[in-house]
BALOBA-1460 file (C-alpha; in Angstrom, 3 decimals):
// residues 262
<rec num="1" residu="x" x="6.168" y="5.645" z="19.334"/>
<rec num="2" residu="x" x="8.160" y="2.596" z="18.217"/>
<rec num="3" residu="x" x="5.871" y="0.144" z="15.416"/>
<rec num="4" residu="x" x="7.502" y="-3.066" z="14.914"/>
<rec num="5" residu="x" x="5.939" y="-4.510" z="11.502"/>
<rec num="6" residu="x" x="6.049" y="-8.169" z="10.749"/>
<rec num="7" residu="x" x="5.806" y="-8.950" z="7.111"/>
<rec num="8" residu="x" x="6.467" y="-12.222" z="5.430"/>
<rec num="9" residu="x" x="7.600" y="-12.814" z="1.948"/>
<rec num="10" residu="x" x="5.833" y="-15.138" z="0.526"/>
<rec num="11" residu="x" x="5.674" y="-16.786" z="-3.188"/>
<rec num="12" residu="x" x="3.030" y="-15.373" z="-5.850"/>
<rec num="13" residu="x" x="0.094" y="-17.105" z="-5.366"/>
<rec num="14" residu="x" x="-0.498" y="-16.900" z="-9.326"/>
<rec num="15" residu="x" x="2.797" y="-19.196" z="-9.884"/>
<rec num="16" residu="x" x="2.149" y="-21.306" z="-7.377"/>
<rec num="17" residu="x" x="2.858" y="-25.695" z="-7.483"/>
<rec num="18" residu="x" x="2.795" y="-28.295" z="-4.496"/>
<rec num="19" residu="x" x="4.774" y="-30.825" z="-4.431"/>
<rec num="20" residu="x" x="3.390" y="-34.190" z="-4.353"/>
<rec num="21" residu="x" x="6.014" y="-36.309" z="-2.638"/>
<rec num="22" residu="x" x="6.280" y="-33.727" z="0.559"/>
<rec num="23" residu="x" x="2.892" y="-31.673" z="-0.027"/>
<rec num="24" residu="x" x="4.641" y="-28.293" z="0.439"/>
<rec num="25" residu="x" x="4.746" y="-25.543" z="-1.887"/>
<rec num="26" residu="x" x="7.743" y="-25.696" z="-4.576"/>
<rec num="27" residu="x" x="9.460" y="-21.736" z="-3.772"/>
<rec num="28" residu="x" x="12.214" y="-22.655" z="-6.568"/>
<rec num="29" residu="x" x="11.778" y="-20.500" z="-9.509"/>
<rec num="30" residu="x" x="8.585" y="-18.810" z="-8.507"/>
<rec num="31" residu="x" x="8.678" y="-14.936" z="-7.713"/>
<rec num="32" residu="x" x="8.392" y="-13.701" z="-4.584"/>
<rec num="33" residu="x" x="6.337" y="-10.468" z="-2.940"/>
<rec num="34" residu="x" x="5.843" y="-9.028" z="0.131"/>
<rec num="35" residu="x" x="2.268" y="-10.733" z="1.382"/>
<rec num="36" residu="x" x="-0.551" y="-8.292" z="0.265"/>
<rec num="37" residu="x" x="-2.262" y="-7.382" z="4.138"/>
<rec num="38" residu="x" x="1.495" y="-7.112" z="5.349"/>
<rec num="39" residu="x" x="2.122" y="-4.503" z="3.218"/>
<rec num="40" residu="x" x="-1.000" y="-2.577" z="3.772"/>
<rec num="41" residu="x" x="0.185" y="-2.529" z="7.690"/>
<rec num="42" residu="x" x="3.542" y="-1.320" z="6.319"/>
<rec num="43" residu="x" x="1.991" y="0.962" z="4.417"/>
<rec num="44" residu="x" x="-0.054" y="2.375" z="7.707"/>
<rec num="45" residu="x" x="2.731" y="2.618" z="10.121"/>
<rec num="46" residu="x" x="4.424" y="4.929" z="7.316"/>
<rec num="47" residu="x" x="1.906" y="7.102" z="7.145"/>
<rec num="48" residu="x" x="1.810" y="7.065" z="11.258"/>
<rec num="49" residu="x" x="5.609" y="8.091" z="10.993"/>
<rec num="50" residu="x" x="4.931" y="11.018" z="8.412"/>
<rec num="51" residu="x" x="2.307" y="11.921" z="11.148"/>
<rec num="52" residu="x" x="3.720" y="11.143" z="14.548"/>
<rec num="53" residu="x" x="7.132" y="11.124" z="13.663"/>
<rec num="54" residu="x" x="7.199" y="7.304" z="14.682"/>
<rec num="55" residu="x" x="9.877" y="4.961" z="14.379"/>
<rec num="56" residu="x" x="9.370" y="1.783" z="11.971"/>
<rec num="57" residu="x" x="10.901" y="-1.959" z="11.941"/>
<rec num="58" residu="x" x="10.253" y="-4.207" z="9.504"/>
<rec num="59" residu="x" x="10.280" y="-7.943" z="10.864"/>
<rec num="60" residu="x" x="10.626" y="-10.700" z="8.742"/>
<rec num="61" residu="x" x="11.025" y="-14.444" z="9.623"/>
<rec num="62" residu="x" x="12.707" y="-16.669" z="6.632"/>
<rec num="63" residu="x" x="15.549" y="-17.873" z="4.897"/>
<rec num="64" residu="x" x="18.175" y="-15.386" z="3.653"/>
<rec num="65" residu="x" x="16.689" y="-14.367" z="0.325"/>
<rec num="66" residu="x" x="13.983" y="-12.946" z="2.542"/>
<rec num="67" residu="x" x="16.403" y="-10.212" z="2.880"/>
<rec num="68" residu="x" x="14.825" y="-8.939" z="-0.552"/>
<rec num="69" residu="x" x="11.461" y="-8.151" z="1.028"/>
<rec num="70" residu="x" x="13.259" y="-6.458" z="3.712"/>
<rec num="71" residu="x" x="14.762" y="-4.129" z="1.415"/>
<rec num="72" residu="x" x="11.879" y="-2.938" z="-0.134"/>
<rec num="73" residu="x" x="10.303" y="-2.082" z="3.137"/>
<rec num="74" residu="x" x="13.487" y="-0.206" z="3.803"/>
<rec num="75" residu="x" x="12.725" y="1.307" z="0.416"/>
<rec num="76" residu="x" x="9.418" y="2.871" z="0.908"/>
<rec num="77" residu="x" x="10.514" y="4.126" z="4.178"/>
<rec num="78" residu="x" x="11.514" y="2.386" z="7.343"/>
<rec num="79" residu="x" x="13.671" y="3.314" z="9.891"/>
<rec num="80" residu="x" x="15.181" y="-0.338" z="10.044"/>
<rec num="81" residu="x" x="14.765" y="-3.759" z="9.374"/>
<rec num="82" residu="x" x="15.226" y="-7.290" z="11.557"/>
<rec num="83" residu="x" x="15.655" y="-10.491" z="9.632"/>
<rec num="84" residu="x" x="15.131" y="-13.822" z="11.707"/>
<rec num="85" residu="x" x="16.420" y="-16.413" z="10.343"/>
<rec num="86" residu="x" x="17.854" y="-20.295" z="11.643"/>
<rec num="87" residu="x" x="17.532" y="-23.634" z="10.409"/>
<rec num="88" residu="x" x="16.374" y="-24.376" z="13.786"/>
<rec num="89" residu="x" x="13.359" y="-22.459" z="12.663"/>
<rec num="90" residu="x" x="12.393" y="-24.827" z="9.575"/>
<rec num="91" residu="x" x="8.993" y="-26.269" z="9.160"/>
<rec num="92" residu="x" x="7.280" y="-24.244" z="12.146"/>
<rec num="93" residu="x" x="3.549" y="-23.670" z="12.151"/>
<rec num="94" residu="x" x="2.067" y="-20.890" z="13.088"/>
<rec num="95" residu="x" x="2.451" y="-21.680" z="16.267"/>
<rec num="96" residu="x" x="5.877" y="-21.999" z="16.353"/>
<rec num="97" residu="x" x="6.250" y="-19.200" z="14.123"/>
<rec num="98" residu="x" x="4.252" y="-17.040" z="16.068"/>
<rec num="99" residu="x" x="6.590" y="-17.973" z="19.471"/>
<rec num="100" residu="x" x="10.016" y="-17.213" z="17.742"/>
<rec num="101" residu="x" x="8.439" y="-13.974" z="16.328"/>
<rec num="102" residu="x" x="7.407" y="-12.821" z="20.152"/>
<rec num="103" residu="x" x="11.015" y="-13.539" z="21.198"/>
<rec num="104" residu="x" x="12.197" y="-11.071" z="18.948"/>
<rec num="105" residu="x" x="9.706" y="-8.689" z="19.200"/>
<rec num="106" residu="x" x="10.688" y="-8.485" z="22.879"/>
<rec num="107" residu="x" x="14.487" y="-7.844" z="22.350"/>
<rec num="108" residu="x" x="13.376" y="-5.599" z="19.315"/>
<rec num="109" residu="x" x="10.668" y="-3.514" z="21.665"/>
<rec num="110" residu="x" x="7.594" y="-2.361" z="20.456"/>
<rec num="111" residu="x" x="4.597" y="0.295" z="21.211"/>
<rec num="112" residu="x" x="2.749" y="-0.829" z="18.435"/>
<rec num="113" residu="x" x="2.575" y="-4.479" z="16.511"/>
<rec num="114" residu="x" x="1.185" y="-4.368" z="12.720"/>
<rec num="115" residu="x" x="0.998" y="-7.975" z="11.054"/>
<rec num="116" residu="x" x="-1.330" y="-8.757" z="8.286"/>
<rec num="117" residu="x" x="-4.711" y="-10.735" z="8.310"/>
<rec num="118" residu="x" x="-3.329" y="-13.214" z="6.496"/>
<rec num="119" residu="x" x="-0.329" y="-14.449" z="4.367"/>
<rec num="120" residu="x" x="-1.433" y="-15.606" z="1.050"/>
<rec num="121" residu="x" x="0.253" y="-19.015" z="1.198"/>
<rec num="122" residu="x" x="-1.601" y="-20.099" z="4.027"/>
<rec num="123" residu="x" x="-4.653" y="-18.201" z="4.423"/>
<rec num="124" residu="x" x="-4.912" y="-19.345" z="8.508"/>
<rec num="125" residu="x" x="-5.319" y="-15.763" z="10.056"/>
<rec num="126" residu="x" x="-3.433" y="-16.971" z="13.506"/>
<rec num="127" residu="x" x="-0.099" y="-15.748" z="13.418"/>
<rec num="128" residu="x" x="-1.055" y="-12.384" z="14.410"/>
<rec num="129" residu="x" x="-3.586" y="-13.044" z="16.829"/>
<rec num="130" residu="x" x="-1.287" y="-15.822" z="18.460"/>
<rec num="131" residu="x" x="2.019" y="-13.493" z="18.947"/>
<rec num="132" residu="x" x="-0.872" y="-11.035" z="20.909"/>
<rec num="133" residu="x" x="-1.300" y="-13.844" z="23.441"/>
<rec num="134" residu="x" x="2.266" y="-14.904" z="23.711"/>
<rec num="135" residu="x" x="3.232" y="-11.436" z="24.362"/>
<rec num="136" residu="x" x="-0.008" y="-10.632" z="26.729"/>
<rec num="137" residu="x" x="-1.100" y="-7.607" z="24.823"/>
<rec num="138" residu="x" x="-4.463" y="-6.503" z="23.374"/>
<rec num="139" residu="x" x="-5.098" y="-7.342" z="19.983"/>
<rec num="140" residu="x" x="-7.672" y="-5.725" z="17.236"/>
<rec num="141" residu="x" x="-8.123" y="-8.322" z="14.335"/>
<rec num="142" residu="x" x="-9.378" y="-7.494" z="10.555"/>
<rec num="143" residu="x" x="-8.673" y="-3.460" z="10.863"/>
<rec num="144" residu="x" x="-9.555" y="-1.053" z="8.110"/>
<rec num="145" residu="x" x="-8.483" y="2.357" z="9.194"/>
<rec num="146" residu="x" x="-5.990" y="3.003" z="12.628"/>
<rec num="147" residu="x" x="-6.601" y="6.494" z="13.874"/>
<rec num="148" residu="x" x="-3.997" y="7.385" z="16.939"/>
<rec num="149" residu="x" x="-5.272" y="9.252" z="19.847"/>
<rec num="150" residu="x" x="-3.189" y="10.187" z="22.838"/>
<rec num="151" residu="x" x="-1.611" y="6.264" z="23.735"/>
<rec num="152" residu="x" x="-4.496" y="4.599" z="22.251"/>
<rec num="153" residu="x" x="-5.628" y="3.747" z="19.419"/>
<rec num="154" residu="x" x="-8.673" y="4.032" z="17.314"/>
<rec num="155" residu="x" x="-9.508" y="1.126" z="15.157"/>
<rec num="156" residu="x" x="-12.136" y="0.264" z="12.845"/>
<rec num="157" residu="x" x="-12.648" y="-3.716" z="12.796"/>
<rec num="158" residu="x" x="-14.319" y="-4.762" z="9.797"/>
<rec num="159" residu="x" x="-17.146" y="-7.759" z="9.796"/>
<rec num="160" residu="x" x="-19.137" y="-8.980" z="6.557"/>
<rec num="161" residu="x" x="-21.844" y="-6.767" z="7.104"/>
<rec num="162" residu="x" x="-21.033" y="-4.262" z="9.846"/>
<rec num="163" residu="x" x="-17.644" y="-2.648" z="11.613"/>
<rec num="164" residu="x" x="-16.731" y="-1.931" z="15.308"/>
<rec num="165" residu="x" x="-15.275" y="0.972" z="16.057"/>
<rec num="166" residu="x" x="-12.555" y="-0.110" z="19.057"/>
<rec num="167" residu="x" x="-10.671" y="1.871" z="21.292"/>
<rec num="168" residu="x" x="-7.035" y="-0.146" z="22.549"/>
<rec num="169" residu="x" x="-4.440" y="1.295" z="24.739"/>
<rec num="170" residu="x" x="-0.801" y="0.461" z="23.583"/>
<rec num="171" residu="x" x="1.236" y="-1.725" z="23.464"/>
<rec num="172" residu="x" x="-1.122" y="-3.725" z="21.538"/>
<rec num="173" residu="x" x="-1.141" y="-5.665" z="18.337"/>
<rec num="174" residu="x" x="-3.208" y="-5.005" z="15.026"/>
<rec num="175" residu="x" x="-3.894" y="-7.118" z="12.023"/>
<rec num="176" residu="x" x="-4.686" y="-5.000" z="9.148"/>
<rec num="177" residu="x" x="-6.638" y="-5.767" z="5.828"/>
<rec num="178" residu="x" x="-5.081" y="-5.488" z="2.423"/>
<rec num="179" residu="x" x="-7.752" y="-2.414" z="1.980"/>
<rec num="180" residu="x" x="-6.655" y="-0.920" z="5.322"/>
<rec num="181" residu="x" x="-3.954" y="0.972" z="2.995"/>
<rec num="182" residu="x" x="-2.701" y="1.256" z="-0.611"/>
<rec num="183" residu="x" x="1.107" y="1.191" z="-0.378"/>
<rec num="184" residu="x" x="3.491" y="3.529" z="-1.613"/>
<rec num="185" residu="x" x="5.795" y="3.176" z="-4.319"/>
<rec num="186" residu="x" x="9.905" y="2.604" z="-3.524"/>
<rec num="187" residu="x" x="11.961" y="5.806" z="-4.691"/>
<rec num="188" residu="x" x="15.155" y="5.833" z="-6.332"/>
<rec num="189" residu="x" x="16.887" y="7.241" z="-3.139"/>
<rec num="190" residu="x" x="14.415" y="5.044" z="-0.846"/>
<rec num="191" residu="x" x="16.101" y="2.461" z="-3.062"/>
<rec num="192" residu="x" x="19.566" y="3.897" z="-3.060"/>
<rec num="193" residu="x" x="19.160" y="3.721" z="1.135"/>
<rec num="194" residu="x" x="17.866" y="0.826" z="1.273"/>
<rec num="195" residu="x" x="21.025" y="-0.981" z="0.254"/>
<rec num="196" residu="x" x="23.206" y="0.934" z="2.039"/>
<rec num="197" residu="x" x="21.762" y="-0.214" z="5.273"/>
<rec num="198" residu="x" x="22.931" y="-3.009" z="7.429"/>
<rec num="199" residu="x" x="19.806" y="-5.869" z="8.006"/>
<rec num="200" residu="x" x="19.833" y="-6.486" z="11.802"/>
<rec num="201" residu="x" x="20.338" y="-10.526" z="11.984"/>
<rec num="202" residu="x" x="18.603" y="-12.543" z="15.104"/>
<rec num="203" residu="x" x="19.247" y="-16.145" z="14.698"/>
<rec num="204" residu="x" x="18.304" y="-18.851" z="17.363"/>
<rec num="205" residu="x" x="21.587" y="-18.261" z="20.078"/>
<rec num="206" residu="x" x="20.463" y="-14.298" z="19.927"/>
<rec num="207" residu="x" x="16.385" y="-15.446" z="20.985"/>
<rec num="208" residu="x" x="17.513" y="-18.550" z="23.397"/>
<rec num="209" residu="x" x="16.899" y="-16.489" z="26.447"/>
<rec num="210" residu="x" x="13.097" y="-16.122" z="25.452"/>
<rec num="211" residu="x" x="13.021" y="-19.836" z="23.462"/>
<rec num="212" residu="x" x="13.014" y="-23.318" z="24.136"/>
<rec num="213" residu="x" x="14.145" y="-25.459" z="21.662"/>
<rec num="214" residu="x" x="11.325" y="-27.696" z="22.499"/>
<rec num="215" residu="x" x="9.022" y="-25.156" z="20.930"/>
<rec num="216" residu="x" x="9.973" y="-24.478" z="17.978"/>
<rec num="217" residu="x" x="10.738" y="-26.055" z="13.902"/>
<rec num="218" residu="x" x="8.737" y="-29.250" z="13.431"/>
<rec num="219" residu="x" x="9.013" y="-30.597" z="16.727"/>
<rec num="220" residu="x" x="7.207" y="-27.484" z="18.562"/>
<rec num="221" residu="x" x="4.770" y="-27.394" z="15.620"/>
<rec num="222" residu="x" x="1.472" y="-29.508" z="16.466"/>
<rec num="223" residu="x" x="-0.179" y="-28.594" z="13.173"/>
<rec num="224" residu="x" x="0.522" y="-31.846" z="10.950"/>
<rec num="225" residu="x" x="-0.032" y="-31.106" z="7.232"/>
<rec num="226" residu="x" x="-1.581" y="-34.439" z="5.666"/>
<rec num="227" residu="x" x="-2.510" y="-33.218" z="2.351"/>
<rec num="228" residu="x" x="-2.516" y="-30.197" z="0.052"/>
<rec num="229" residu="x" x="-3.408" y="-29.772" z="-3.348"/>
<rec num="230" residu="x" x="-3.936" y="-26.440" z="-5.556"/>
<rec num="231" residu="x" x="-7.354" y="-25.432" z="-6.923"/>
<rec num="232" residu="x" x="-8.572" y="-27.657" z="-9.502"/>
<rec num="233" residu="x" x="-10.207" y="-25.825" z="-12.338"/>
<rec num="234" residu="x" x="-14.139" y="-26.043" z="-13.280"/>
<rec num="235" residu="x" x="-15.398" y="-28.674" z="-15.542"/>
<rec num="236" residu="x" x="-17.166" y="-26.649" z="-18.978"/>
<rec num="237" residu="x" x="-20.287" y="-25.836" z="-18.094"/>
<rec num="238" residu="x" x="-23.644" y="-26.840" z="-20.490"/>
<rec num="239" residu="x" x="-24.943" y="-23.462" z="-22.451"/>
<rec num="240" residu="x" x="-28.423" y="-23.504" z="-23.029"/>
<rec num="241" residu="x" x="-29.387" y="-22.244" z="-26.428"/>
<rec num="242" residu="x" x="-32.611" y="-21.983" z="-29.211"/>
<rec num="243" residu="x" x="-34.749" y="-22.122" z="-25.967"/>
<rec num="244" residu="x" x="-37.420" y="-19.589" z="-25.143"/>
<rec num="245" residu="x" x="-37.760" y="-18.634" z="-21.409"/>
<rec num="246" residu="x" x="-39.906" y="-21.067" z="-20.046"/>
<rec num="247" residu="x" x="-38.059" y="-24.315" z="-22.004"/>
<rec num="248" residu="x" x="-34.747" y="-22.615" z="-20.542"/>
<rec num="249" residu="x" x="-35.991" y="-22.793" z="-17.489"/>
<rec num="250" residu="x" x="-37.470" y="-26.069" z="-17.206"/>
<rec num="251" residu="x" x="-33.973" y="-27.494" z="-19.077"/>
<rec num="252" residu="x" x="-32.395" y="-26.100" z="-15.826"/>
<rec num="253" residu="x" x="-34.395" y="-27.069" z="-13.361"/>
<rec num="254" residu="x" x="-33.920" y="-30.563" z="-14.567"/>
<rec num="255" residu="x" x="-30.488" y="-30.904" z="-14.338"/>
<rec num="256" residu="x" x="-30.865" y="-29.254" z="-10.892"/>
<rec num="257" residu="x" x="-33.057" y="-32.010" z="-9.936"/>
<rec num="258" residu="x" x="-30.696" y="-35.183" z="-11.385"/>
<rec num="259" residu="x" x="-27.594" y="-33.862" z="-9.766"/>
<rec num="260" residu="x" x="-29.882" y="-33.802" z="-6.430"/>
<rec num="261" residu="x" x="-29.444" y="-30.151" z="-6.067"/>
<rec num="262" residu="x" x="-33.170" y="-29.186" z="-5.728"/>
């Protein structure tokens, strides 16, 4: 079984700044990780190679200092790892992301897709699902535990208050939740390895046979960002104090009622 593993690397969300002149987010100087729910999937496709004895990619689509996530996935075990990587591929949406990404996946090969739910800087939860239809393959969305069974696969899709449990035959593509897997650490040889193996580079003349031009970067991107703006903190909030129960009450019910609330 071959699992091709997209993860993204993506800036930590606790350092994060926008910039007000272009409303992206400022990379420069903040840290970088591997996105949370892509590293869960990683996480599960290792454990399906301890089990199965399946080969892993790691798939990553970025600039060059991207090459750092790739590393670490080489690190805590994979077989290999494919960085993508173009200035033809600059400011695409998820869309456009999610098209170059099925190019390579299809000169990479594949039994099994694992992206996460979501990356952290953009919380949109399509990338995954929209590679699935560009490639024509079933898709299971939000999955907590992946249980293999002859040349299907088992999956447990989580919902607020309930879970499916789904049966897909591969080739098929799963998006896994952060709690689908806690990852392993690196290891000082998995370390050692990892930097003694050559990155596999696709750039946009080694996808053109499966991509248009037309399709991708900001002109194949229909998504137009008009504003973005980090989370404002809460204003202080009013304590109520030297109040029995019932004055505490009423004191809150009547702020309730001038802000229109009740």
């Amino acid at each position: 079984m071959k699992i091709a593993v997209c993860i993204k690397q993506v800036p930590d969300t606790t350092e994060v700044r926008i910039d007000p002149e272009t409303n992206r987010l400022v990379r420069e100087g903040v840290p970088s990780i591997i996105n949370p729910d892509d590293k869960a999937g990683l996480e599960t496709a290792l454990r399906l190679k301890d089990t199965t004895g399946a080969d892993v990619t790691a798939v990553c689509m970025g600039p060059l200092q991207a090459e750092v996530a790739l590393r670490e996935a080489l690190a805590m075990g994979c077989d290999e790892a494919v960085l993508i990587s173009g200035r033809e591929f600059g400011g695409s949406d998820t869309y456009a992301t999610a098209t170059i990404l099925s190019a390579a996946l299809q000169q990479i090969g594949f039994d099994l897709i694992i992206t996460g739910r979501e990356a952290i800087d953009g919380n949109t939860a399509q990338v995954g699902p929209q590679i699935a239809e560009r490639l024509d393959i079933p898709q299971v969305s939000y999955a907590e535990d992946i249980r293999v069974e002859g040349n299907s696969l088992i999956v447990k899709r989580m919902y607020e208050d309930c879970y499916h449990l789904v049966k897909v035959k591969m080739p098929c593509l799963i998006t896994a939740l952060a709690e689908l897997a806690q990852p392993r650490y690196m290891t000082v040889k998995g370390i050692e390895d990892a930097y003694k193996t050559e990155i596999r580079m696709l750039a946009f003349d080694d996808l053109k046979d499966h991509l248009n031009a037309e399709w991708i970067g900001l002109k194949g991107s229909p998504t137009r960002v008009i504003r973005s703006f980090t989370k404002q903190a809460k204003g202080q909030g009013k304590r109520i104090a030297d109040m029995d129960a019932d004055e505490a009450v009423a004191s809150i019910v009547m702020t309730l009622e001038e802000h229109n609330i009740i």
